[in-house]
C-alpha positions, 0 to 999 in steps of 0.5 A: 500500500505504501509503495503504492502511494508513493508511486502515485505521487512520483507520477503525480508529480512528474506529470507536473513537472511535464505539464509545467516543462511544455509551457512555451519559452515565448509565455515565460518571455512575454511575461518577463518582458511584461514585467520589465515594461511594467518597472521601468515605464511606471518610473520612467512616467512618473519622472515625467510628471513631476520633472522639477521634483525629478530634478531635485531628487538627481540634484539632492539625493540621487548622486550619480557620479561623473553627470550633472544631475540634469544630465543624469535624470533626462538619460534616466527617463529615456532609458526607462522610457525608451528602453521599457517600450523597446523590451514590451515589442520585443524589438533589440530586446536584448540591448534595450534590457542590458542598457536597462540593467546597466542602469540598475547597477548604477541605482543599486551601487551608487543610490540605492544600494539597500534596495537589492530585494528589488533589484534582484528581481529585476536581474532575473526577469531580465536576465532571462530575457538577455540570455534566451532572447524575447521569444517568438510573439516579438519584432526580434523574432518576425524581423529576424525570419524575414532577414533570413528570408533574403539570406543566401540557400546555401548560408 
């Protein structure tokens, strides 16, 4: 009866485990791209909104070093901005999220380094995204199959 039992639950479980393994590379990365647009276009909207009070916070406690707080905050707001939109579409998703995440290394090394909780998260959704690519619901993907389209048959 025990053994029984646990076979039960070894199938059980290995039939989750395939029924987990057979969901599409291109759903896991249009959910992380999902959530990186999400991140990054809420902060990059909300430095729009209140750009003096954006530009206080880079004079007064954000110090990036090496820009002048002006300077620092219009490419932060286009990087969110820019590379958010860039990630969602899926078009030059991997530079758009490496210059994403460059700019998370900046914010957790230079102004918030307490915020690694959230900031590692953000490394693993992107991450993904860098390592494997944005997956076949993307411009990436229906660019890529037409250059290979006019590419040479013997290529």
């Amino acid at each position: 009866m025990t053994q029984s039992l646990v076979s039960n639950a070894c199938r059980a479980v290995n039939s989750a485990v395939d029924k987990l393994n057979a969901i599409p590379y291109s759903l896991i990365a249009l959910v992380a791209r999902a959530a990186t647009f999400t991140v990054f276009w809420r902060a990059g909207t909300q430095k729009l909104a209140d750009w003096p009070g954006t530009l206080f916070l880079f004079a007064n406690e954000y110090h990036v070093p090496l820009l002048a707080p002006n300077v620092a905050a219009v490419m932060a707001a286009t990087t969110e901005l820019t590379g958010s939109t860039l990630v969602l579409l899926g078009l030059l998703t991997r530079p758009a999220a490496l210059a994403l995440l460059g700019m998370v290394a900046v914010i957790q090394t230079f102004v918030y380094p307490s915020a690694w909780p959230d900031h590692i998260q953000w490394l693993a959704f992107m991450s993904i995204l860098i390592a494997r690519g944005p997956g076949k619901v993307s411009l990436d993907f229906a660019l890529g199959r037409v250059m290979r389209g006019f590419a040479p048959a013997h290529v």
